[in-house]
DOBA-879642 format. One record per residue (C-alpha): z, y, x; residue in three letters. Coordinates in steps of 0.5 Angstrom, whole numbers, plus 500, padded with zeros to 3 digits. Layout:
% DOBA-879642
ZYXALA/...
This chain:
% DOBA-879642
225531343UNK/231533347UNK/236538343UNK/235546343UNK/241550345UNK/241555340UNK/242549335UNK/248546340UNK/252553340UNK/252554332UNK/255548331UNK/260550336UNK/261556332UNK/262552327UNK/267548329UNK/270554334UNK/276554330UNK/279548333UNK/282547339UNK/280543344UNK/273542342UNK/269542348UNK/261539350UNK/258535356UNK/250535357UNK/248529357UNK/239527359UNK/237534353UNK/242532349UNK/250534348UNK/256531347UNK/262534343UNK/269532344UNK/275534341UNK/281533345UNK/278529350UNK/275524345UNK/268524343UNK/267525337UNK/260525336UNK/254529339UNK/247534337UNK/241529338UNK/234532337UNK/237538333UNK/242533329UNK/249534328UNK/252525328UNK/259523327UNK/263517329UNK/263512324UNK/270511323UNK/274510317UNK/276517316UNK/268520317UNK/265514312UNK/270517307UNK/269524307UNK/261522308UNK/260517303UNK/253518303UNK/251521309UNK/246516312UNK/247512319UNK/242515324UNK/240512332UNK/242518336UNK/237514341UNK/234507341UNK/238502343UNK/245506341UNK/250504336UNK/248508329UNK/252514327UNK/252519322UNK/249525319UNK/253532317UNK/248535313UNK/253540311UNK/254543317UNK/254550314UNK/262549312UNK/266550317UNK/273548314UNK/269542312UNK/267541319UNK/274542322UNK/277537317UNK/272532319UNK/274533326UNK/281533325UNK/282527320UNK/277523325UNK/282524332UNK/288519331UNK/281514330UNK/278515337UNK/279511343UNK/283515348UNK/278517354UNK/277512359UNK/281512365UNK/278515371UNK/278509378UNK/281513384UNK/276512390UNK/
């Protein structure tokens, strides 16, 4: 099941209080990115985080759930509704991301 629109744009209201939160469609899904880093994604109308240390802590029980078969586990913000929380989370997760891979010139 691919991820609706209308639940990828209240999550980016959410989150519209940072700068530098951006997203990318990827096969009816949408990864979210803050800074150029990927932080997480919407898979069939789920909100998922990276796992980093940062997020467990302020997540300590959200569950680890694939975001398709095969991918690495992430985990469930099911406290979408609170925006401060949210821009914590995010913040507090960016100085964990890899930077963004460089791009091979052609």
């Amino acid at each position: 099941m691919a991820s609706r629109k209308e639940y990828l744009d209240y999550i980016l209201g959410q989150l519209d209080g940072l700068e530098g939160i951006a997203h990318r469609a990827m096969m009816g899904e949408y990864l979210l990115y803050h800074r150029g880093k990927v932080f997480g994604g919407i898979y069939d109308d789920r909100f998922l985080v990276k796992p980093t240390p940062a997020a467990r802590a302020m997540l300590p029980q959200a569950p680890e759930e694939l975001p398709y078969k095969g991918a690495k586990a992430m985990l469930l913000v099911d406290n979408v509704e609170d925006r401060d929380f949210l821009a914590r989370l995010v913040t507090a997760m960016g100085p964990e991301l890899p930077a963004p891979k460089k791009k091979k010139a052609t």
